[in-house]
C-alpha positions as CSV (number, residue, x, y, z in Angstrom):
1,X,-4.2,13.5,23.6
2,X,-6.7,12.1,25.7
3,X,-5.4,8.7,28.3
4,X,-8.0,6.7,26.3
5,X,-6.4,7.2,23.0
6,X,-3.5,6.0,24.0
7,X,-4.5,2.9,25.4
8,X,-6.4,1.9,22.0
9,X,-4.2,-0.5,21.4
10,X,-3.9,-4.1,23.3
11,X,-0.7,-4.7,21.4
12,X,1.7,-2.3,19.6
13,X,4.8,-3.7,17.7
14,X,7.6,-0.7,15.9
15,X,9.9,-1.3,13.7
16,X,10.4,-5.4,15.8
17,X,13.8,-6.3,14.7
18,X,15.1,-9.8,15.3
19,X,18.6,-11.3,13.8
20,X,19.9,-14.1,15.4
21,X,23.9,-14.9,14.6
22,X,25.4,-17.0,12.7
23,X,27.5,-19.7,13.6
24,X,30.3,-22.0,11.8
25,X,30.3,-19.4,9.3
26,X,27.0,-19.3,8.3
27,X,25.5,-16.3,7.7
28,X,22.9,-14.1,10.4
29,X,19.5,-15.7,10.3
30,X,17.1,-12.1,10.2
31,X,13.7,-13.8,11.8
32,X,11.8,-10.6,12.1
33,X,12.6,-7.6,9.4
34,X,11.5,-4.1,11.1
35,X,7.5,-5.7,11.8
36,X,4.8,-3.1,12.7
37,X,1.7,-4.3,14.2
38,X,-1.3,-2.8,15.6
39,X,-3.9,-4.7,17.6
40,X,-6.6,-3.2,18.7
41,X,-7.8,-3.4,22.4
42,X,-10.1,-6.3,23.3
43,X,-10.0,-7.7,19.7
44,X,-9.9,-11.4,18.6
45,X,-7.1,-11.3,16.7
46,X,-5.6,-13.7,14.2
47,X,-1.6,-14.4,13.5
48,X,-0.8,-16.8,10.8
49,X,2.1,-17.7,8.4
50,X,4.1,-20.9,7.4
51,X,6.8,-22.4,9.4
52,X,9.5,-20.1,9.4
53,X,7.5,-17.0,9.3
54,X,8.5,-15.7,12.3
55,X,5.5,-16.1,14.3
56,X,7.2,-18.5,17.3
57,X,10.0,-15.7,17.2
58,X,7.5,-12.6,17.8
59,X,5.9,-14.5,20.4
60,X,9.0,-15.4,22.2
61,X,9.9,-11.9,22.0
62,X,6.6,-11.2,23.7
63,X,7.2,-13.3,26.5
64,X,10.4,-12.8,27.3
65,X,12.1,-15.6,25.9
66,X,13.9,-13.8,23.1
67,X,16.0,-10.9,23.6
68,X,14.9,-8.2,20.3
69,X,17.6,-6.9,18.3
70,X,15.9,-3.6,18.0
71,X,12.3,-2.1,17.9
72,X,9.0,-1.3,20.6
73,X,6.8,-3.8,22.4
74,X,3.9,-2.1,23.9
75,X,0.8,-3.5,25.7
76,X,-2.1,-0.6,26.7
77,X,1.3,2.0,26.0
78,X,3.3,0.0,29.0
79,X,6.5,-0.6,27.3
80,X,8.3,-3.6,27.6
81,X,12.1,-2.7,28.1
82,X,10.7,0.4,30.8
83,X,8.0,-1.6,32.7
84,X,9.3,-4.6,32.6
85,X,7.6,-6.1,35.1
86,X,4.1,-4.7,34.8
87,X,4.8,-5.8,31.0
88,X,5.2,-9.3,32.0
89,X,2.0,-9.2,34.2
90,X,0.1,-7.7,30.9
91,X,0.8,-11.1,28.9
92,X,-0.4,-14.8,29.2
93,X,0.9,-17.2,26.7
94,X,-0.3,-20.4,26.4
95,X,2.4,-22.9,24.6
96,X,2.1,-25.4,22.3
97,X,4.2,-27.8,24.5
98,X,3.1,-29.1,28.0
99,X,5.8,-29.3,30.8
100,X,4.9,-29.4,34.2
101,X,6.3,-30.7,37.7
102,X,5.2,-34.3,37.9
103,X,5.4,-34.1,41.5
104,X,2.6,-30.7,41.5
105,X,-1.0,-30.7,41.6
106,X,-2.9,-28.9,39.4
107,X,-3.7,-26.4,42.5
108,X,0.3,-25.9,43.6
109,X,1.0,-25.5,39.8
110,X,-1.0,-22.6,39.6
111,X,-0.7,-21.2,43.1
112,X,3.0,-20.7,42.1
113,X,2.5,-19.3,39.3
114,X,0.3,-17.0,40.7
115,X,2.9,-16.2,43.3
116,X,5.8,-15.5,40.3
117,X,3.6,-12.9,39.4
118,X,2.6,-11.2,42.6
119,X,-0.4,-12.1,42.8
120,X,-1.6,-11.4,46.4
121,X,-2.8,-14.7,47.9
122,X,-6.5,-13.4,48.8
123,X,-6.7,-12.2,44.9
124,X,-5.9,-15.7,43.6
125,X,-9.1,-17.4,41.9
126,X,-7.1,-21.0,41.5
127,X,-10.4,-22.8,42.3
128,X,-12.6,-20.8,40.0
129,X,-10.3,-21.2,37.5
130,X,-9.9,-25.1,37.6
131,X,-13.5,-25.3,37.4
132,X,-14.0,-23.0,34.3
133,X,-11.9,-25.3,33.0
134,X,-13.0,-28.9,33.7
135,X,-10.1,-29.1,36.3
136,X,-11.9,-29.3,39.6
137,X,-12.1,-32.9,40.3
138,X,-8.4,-32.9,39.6
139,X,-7.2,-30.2,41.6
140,X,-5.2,-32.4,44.0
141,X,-4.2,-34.9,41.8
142,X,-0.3,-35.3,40.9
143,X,0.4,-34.4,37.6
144,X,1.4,-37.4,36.1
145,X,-2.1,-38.6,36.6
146,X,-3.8,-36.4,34.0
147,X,-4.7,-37.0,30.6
148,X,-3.0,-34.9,27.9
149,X,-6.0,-33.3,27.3
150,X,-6.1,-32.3,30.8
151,X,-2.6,-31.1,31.0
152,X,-3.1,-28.8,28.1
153,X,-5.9,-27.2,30.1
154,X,-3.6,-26.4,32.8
155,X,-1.3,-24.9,30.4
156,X,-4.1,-22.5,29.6
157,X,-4.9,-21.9,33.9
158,X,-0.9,-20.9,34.2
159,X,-1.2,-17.8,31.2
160,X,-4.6,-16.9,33.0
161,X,-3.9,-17.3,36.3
162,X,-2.6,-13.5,36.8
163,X,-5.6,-12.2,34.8
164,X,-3.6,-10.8,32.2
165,X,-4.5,-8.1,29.7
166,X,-3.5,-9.6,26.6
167,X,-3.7,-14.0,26.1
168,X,-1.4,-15.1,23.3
169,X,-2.6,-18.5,22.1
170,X,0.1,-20.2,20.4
171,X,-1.8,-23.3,18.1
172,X,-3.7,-24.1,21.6
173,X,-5.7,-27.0,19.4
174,X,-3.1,-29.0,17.4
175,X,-3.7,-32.5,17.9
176,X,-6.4,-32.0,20.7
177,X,-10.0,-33.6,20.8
178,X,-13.1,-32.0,19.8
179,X,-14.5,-31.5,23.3
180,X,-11.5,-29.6,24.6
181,X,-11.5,-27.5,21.3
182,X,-14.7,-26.4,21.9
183,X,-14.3,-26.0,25.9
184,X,-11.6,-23.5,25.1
185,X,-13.2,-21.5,22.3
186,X,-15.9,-21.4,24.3
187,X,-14.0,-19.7,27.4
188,X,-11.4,-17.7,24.7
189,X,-14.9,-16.2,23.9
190,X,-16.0,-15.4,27.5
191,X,-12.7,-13.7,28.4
192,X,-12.8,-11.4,25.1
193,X,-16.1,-10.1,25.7
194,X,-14.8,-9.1,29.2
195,X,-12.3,-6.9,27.3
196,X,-9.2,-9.7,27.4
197,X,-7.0,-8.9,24.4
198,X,-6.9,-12.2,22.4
199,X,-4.0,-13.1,19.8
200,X,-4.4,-16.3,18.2
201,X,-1.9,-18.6,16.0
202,X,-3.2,-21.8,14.4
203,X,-2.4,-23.8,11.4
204,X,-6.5,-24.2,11.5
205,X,-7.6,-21.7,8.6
206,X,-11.1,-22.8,9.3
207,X,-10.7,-21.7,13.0
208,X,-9.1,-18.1,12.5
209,X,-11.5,-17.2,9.2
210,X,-14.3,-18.4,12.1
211,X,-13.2,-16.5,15.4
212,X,-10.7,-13.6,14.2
213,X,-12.0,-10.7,13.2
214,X,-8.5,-9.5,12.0
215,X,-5.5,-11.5,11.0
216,X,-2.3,-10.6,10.0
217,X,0.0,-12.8,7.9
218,X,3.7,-13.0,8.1
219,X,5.9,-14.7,6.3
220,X,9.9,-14.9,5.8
221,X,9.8,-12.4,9.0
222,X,7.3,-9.8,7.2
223,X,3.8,-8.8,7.7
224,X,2.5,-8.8,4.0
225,X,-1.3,-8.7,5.1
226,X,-3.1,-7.1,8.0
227,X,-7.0,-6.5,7.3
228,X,-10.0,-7.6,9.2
229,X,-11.1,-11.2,7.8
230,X,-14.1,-10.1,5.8
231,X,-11.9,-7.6,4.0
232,X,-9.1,-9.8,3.6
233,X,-11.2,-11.8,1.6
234,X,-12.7,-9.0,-0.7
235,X,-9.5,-7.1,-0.8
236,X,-7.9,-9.8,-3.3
237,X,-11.1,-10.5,-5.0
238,X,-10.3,-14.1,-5.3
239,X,-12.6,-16.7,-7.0
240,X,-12.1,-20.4,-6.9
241,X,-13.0,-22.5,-10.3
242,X,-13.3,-26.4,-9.5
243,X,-12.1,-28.4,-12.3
244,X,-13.0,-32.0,-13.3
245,X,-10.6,-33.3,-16.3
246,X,-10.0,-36.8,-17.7
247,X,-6.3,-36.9,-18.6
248,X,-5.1,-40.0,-16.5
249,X,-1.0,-38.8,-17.3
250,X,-1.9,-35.7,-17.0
251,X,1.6,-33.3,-16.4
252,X,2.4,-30.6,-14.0
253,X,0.4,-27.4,-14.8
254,X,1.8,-24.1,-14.9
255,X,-0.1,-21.1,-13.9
256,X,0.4,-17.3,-14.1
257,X,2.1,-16.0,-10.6
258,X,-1.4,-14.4,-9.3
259,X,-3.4,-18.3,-9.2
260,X,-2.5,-21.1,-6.7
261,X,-3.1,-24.4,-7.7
262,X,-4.4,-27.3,-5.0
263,X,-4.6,-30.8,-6.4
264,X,-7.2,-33.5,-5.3
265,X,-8.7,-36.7,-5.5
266,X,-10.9,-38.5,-8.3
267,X,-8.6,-36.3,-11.1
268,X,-10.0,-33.0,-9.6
269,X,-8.1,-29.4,-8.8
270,X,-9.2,-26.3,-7.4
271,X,-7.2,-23.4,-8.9
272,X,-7.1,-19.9,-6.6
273,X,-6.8,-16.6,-9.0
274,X,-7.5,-13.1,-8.2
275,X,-9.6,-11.6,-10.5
276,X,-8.1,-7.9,-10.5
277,X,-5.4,-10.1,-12.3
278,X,-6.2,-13.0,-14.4
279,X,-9.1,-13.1,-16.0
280,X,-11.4,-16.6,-16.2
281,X,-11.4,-16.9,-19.9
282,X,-7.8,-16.1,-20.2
283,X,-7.2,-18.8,-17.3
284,X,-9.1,-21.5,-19.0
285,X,-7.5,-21.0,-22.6
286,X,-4.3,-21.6,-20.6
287,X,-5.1,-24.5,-18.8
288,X,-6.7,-25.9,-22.2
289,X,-2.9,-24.9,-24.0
290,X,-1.2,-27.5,-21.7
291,X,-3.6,-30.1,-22.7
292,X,-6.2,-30.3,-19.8
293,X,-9.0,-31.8,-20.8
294,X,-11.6,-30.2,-19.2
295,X,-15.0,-32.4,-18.6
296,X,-16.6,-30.1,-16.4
297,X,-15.9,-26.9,-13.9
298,X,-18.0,-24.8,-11.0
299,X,-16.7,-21.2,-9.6
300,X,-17.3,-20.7,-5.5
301,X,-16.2,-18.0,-3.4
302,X,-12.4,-18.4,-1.6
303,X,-12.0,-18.8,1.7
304,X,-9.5,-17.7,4.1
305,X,-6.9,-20.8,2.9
306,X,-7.0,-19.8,-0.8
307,X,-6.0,-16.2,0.5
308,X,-3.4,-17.9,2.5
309,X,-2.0,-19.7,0.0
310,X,-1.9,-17.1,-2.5
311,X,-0.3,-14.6,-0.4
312,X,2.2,-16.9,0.5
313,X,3.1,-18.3,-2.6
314,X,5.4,-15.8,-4.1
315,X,6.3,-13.5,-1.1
């Protein structure tokens, strides 16, 4: 086997087992149940799931954070429990929380963090870095100076700083404006077309369907989908019917275990169903049997949420 074949991978999870113990008698929690996951090098890649999934516990594992209970982490075929150290130089993660040295500026931050990596001092790019991202003016300010937004940029300097292989984004845009949404997408972008592996969590459907152009979903510590997003879509052959109905009392609906049900506004709801399973006429006659009173309907395609959702529902 050719050197390039096995390096095709940016990241390569076997058999990832993770159990954490119980305590005062409870019983073992298992977070991660023997996950296998392939992501292909310099790929934009999506990881979602519900809380609890086991998404914060795969990338702690990745990180270093969390000790595995069993299983292979590879990044371009370096292992993680033989090259440890040229492992942790592979991997940038960018947390959802922000803590930093009050007492640092932008600048040290990153120089240090440079230097816990080895990164020789005539290879460190600090200054190009804080301008790519909107830092410059900043750079010798103290800490407690910036604004949030500007300390979740930093976050994103420290997992770059070492030029790693792989970036793991872990939901890098909950609760952040639009303009630093867009700065980062707009960089995430840049460094993935220059061959940086890019692995992507987010609670933002809209922003995985639009960027990824393969997600995996976990749940309960399980991968139960892995497709690229286009396919993901067609593989479940869902269709979404729109339903306007004039029952003001009306009761809880119950559906067939392939349809998700997402109530709105106004007396409105949006039922998910795969077609393979249910068929429309057979839905409608059921809906009509619990005594929705149906005053008008429209069919659309899904999108990524609806496939979400009915993955999720009874996995």
């Amino acid at each position: 086997m050719m050197k390039t074949d096995l390096i095709e991978f940016g990241l390569e999870v076997k058999n990832l087992k993770k159990v954490y113990k119980g305590y005062d008698g409870n019983a073992p929690v298992v977070a991660l149940r023997n996950l296998n996951l392939q992501v292909k090098k310099g790929s934009f890649f999506g990881l979602l799931g519900p809380n609890g999934a086991g998404k914060s516990t795969l990338i702690n594992i990745l990180a270093g954070l969390v000790i595995k209970t069993s299983g292979i982490v590879k990044i371009r075929d370096i292992d993680q429990d033989i090259n440890v150290r040229e492992f942790k130089r592979s991997i940038g993660v960018v947390p959802q929380e922000t803590n930093f040295d009050p007492f640092l500026t932008p600048y040290e931050s990153l120089d240090i963090q440079a230097g816990l990596y080895g990164v020789r001092k005539s290879e460190r790019k600090i200054n190009q870095l804080l301008r790519r991202l909107g830092l410059e003016a900043k750079s010798n300010a103290y800490m407690r100076s910036l604004s949030g937004g500007m300390r979740r940029r930093l976050l994103i300097g420290k997992a770059l700083v070492h030029a790693p292989k792989v970036v793991i984004l872990d939901e890098p845009t909950a609760g952040v404006d639009i303009e630093l949404r867009e700065m980062l997408w707009d960089y995430m972008k840049h460094l993935n077309a220059n061959g940086t592996t890019i692995i992507l969590t987010t609670h933002y459907l809209e922003e995985a369907e639009a960027l990824c152009e393969k997600i995996a979903i976990l749940n309960k510590g399980e991968l139960i989908a892995c497709n690229d997003t286009s396919d993901l879509l067609a593989r479940v052959n869902l269709k979404v019917i729109n339903i306007k109905y004039s029952n003001s009392n009306l009761k809880k609906i119950n559906l067939p275990d392939k349809a998700s049900i997402k109530e709105n506004k106004n007396q409105r709801l949006s039922i998910s169903y795969n077609r393979n399973e249910i068929k429309t006429d057979q839905l409608l006659d059921s809906l009509r049997s619990q005594g929705l009173a149906i005053m008008d309907l429209s069919t659309e395609e899904a999108d990524l949420a609806d496939v979400f959702r009915l993955l999720t529902k009874n996995n």
